[in-house]
Residue, then its C-alpha position, 0 to 999 in steps of 0.5 A: x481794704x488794702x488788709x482785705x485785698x492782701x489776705x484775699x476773700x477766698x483765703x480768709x473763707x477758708x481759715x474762717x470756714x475751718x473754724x466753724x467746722x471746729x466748732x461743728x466738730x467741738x460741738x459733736x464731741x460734747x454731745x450737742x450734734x443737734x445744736x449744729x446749724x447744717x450748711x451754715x456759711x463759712x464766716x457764721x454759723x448759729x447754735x439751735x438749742x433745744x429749747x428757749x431755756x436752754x438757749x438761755x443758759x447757753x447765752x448767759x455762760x458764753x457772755x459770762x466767758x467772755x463770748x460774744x454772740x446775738x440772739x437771732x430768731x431764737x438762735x444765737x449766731x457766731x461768727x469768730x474773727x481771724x484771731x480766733x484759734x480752733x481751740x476757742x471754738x472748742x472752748x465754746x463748745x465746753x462753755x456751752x456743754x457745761x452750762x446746759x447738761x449741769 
């Protein structure tokens, strides 16, 4: 908690926030803008694929990469950690372009 506190919720909302719009942004440059989840919060957001294949195809490339996300109510959720630079939300956004527009 003395981590939590030091860095300050609204500090880490924002650098959290900045990533899902990356992903958002990344998203929209690969041509997947309906994948987007509008109005997601800051430390979360989801990909709404299409269709249950496609969402298939995009979970079983994002695990074999080596991202983590969960299915939830046919979407798969991802809430990237502090770690996570703006270029890995934009490799997301390839792992999953690549493996649904093949």
């Amino acid at each position: 908690l003395a981590q939590l506190q030091a860095w300050g919720v609204s500090t880490i909302s924002r650098c959290l926030g900045m990533l899902t719009t990356q992903l958002d942004r990344a998203l929209e440059a690969q041509g997947l803008s309906s994948w987007k989840t509008p109005n997601h919060a800051p430390h979360f957001t989801a990909l709404r694929a299409p269709d249950s294949m496609q969402l298939e195809l995009a979970a079983n490339a994002l695990s074999r990469e080596g991202v983590i996300c969960t299915r939830r109510a046919g979407l798969l959720r991802i809430a990237p950690h502090l770690h996570v630079g703006r270029d890995d939300m934009a490799r997301v956004a390839r792992i999953v372009a690549a493996a649904v527009q093949a």
